[in-house]
C-alpha positions as CSV (number, residue, x, y, z in Angstrom):
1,X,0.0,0.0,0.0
2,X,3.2,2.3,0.7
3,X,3.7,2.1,-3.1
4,X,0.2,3.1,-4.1
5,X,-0.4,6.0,-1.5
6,X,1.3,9.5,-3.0
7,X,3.2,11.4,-0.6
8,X,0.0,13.3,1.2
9,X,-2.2,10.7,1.1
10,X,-4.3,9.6,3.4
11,X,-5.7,5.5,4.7
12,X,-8.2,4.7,6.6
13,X,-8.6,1.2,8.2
14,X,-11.2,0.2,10.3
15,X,-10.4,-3.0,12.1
16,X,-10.1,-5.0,16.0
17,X,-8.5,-3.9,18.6
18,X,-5.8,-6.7,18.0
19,X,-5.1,-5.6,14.7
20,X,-4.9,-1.9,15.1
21,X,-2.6,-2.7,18.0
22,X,-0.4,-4.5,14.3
23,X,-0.9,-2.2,11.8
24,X,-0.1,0.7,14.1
25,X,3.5,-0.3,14.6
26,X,3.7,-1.1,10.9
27,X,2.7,1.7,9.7
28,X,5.1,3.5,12.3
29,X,7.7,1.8,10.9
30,X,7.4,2.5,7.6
31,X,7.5,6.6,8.2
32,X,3.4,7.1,7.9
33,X,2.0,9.3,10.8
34,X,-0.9,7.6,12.8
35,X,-4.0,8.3,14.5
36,X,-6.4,5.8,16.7
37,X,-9.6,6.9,16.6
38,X,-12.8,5.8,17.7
39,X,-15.7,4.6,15.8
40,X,-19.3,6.6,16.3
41,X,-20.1,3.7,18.3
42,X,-17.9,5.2,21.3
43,X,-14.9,4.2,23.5
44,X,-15.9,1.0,24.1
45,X,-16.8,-0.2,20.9
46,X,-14.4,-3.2,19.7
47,X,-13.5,-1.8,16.5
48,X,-11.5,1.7,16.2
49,X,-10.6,3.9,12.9
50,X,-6.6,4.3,12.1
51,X,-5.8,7.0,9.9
52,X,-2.5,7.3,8.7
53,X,-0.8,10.2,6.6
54,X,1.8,9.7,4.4
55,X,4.2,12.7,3.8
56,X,6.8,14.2,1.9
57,X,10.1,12.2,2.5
58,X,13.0,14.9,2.5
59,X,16.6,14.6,1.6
């Protein structure tokens, strides 16, 4: 997905707990910037929203 996404792009992924916990970290790691959000259901809802921004990569 790195590939596809242009350099201010924007994901979002809606997924478990468990997952978000995963993709997080991976996305982290690969220089995106990340949000955890929650869904309209509230904080207690199993599922959250992660949005992740990719930027400009500067020499």
């Amino acid at each position: 997905m790195d590939r596809i996404l242009r350099p201010g792009g924007r994901v979002y992924i809606r997924d478990s707990l468990a997952i978000m916990d995963e993709l997080q970290e991976i996305a982290k790691a690969i220089g995106w910037h990340t949000l955890l959000r929650d869904t309209a259901e509230g904080p207690h809802a199993s599922y959250r929203i992660l949005v992740c921004d990719k930027h400009l990569l500067r020499a």
